[in-house]
N, C-alpha and C positions, 0 to 999 in steps of 0.2 A: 537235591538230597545227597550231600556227599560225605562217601566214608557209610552206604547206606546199601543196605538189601534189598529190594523192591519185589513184591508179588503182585501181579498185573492180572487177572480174571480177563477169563474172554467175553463176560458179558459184566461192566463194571454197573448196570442197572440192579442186577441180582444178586453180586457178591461183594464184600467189599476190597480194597487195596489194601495190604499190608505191608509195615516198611517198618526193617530193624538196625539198629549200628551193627557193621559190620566188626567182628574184632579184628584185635592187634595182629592177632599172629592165626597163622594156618591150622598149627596142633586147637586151636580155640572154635574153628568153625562150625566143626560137626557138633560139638554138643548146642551151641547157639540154634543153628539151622534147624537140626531136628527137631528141638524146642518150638522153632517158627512151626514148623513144618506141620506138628503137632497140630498147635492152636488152629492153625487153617482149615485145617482136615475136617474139621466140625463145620464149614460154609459152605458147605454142598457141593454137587458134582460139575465137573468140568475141565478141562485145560486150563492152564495159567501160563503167563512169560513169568520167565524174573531176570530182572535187571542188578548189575551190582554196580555202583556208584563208586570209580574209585580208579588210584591212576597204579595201584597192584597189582597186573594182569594174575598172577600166581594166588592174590587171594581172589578176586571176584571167581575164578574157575573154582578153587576149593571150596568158595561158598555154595555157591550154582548148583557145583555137583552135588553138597551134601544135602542141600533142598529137594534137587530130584531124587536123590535115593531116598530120601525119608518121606515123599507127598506120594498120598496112596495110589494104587491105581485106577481110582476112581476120578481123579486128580492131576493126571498126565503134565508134565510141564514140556512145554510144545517147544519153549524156544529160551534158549542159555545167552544173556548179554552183559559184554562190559561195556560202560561208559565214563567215557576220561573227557570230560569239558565238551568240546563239540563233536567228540568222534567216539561212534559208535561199532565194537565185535562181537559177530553172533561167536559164541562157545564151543558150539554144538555144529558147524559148518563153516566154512571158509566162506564168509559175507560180512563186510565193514562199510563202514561209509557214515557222510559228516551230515551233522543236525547244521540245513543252510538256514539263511533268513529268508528264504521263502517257506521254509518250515514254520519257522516262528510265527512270520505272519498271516501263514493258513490258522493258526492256533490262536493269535490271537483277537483276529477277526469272526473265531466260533464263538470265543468268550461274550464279542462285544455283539453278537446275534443273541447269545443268550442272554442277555445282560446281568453280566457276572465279571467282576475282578478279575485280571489277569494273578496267578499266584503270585506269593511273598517271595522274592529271591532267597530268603533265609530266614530261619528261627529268629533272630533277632531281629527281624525287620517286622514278623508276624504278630513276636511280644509286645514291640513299640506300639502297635498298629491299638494297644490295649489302652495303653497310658492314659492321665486325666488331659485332658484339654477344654478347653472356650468356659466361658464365664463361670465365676462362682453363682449355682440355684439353690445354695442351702435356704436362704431366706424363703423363697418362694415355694421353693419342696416342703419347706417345714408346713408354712403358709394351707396350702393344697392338701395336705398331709392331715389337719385338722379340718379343713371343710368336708373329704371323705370320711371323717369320724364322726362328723355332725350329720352327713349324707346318712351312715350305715345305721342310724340307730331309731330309724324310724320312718313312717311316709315314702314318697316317692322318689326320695333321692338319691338313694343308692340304685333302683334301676334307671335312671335317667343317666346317672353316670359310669353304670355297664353298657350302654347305650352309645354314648359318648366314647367312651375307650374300643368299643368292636369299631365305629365309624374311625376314630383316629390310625388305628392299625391297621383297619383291612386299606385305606387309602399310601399307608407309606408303605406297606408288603404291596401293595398294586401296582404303585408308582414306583417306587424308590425313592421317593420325597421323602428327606428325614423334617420332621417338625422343629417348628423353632422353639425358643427357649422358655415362652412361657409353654407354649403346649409340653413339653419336656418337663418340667419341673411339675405340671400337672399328673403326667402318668408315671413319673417315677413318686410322686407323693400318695396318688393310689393305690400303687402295687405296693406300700406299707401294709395295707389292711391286705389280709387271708383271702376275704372270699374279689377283692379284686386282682389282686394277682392271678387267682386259677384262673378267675373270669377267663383274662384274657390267656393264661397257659391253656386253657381248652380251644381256643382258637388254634392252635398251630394245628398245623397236618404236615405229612411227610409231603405231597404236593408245592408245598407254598415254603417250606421251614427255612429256604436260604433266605428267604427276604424277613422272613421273625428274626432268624439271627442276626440278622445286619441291620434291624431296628433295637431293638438291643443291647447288642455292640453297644452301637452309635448312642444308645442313654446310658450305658455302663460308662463310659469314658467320658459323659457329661455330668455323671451320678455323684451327690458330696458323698463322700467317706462315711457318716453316717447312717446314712438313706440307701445302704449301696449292694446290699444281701441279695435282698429278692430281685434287683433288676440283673444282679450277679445270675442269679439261679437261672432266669428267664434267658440272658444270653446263650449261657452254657446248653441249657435244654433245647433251644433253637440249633445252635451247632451241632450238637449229638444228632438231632434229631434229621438234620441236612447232610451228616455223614463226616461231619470236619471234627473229628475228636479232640485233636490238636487243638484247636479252635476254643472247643471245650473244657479241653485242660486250663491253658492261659486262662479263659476267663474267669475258672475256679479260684486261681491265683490271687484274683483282687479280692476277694473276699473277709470282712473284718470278724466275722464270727464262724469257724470252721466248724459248727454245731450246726448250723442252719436249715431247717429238715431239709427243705427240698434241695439246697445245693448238695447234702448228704446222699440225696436220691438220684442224683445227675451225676453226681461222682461214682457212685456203683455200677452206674449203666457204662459207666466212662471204662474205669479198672478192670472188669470184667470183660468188656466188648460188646455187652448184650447189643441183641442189633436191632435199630429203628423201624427197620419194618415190621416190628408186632404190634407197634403204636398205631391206634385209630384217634380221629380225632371226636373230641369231645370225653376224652379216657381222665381226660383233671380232675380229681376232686372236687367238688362243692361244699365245703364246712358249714358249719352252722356258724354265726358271728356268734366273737366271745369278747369277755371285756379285756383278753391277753391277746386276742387277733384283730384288736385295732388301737395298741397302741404307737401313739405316734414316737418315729425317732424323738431322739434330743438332742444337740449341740456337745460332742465330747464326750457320748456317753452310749458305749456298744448295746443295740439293739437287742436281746436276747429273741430268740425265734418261738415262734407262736406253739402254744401244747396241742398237739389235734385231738379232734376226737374223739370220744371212747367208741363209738358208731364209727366202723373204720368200711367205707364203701368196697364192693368187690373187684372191682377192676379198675385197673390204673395206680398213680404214685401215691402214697400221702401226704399231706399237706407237712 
């Protein structure tokens, strides 16, 4: 994070991390910081570090300072750091000392216990990380995309193929096995139709959300341009919901229809900060099928987002 502000919580399970561009100049810090300082104050009580990214010794201290004098006392900030590349000064005490590669490697042998990516070195390696890659599935998305409209409109085929989408997700969020290309062009061709996209957006929990996200991801960046809203939404809501906003942003980004209810809905939660843990799971909507919530993409031709409801449920997002 460089050229960055960092707020560290002493229990990062219960609060989250916050992190802002540092400014240019010194006279700029205080109104910045305290701005931070602000928003934070509302994530409950405790100690925090903060760290300031940056090879300025003269700003990261005038930022530091302007943090702690603005974070309440409810809020304590425990400990003032700068960090220049591999070497690290507390602010607040005479203690330095360098991040070794037996740091790294303690770190990133926790990653690979949890089984979680090592971080992006950088914004732009995170954005890459979005791009489309491996085969063109429009034919096949299209394809699958009509057989869930023939499913929804009748008989037992639409719950056979809710059935089928909880078995294919809860095995790649178990495993980490992402599916191959037809099962892919299968579930991004479902989640066209309303009531199978919530299906499976009521599957996520705050529990399990880093492996939704990174299934996801992983059919966003397989997704044609067409077909690519809702698996957009379901990325983005999988990140939010794992605490990677960032995450969430980028993957807003791909999106060809900026109307799109639920990505509208994942972006509020985004811009705002609302935080993930009020989410239970099974809080998705369930709509009623309509003849505007299952029609299929078409080839060259922007999706329009489904109308919900007038029957708008009490808890949770709307469709």
């Amino acid at each position: 994070p460089d050229s960055s502000l960092v707020i560290f919580p002493d229990d990062p399970h219960r609060r989250p991390f916050a992190r802002i561009d540092l400014p240019d100049t010194i006279e700029d810090c205080a109104a910045t910081m305290h701005a931070l300082a602000r928003a934070y104050a509302t994530r409950g009580d405790g100690p925090v570090m903060v760290l300031a990214f940056t090879d300025r010794l003269d700003l990261a201290s005038a930022a530091c300072e302007a943090v702690a004098e603005a974070m309440p006392a409810t809020q304590p900030v425990a400990a003032q750091l700068a960090v220049d590349g591999d070497h690290w000064l507390r602010l607040d005490e005479p203690t330095f000392g360098t991040i070794s590669q037996a740091d790294r490697d303690r770190i990133a042998a926790e990653y690979v216990l949890a089984g979680r990516r090592q971080p992006y070195t950088s914004p732009a390696q995170l954005r890459a990380s979005f791009d489309p890659r491996g085969p063109d599935l429009t034919d096949a998305v299209l394809t699958h995309a009509h057989h869930a409209i023939t499913a929804a409109r009748g008989g037992p085929g639409l719950a056979a193929e809710k059935a089928w989408l909880a078995e294919v997700v809860t095995d790649a969020v178990t495993t980490g096995a992402m599916p191959g290309d037809e099962p892919a062009a299968r579930m991004i061709g479902d989640v066209q139709l309303v009531p199978l996209r919530d299906h499976v957006w009521a599957l996520m929990d705050r529990s399990d959300a880093g492996g939704h996200a990174a299934l996801w991801k992983n059919l966003l960046t397989r997704s044609p341009q067409e077909a690519i809203d809702p698996v957009v939404s379901l990325a983005a809501f999988g990140a939010w919901l794992a605490g990677e906003g960032m995450a969430a942003r980028l993957a807003l980004e791909r999106l060809n229809n900026p109307d799109y209810s639920m990505a509208q809905l994942v972006s509020v939660a985004v811009e705002h900060g609302l935080s993930p843990a009020n989410w239970a799971r099974g809080q998705a909507p369930q709509p009623e099928v309509g003849a505007e919530q299952v029609d299929p993409p078409r080839r060259g031709i922007r999706r329009d987002p489904p109308t919900p409801p007038s029957r708008r449920p009490q808890h949770g997002p709307q469709p």
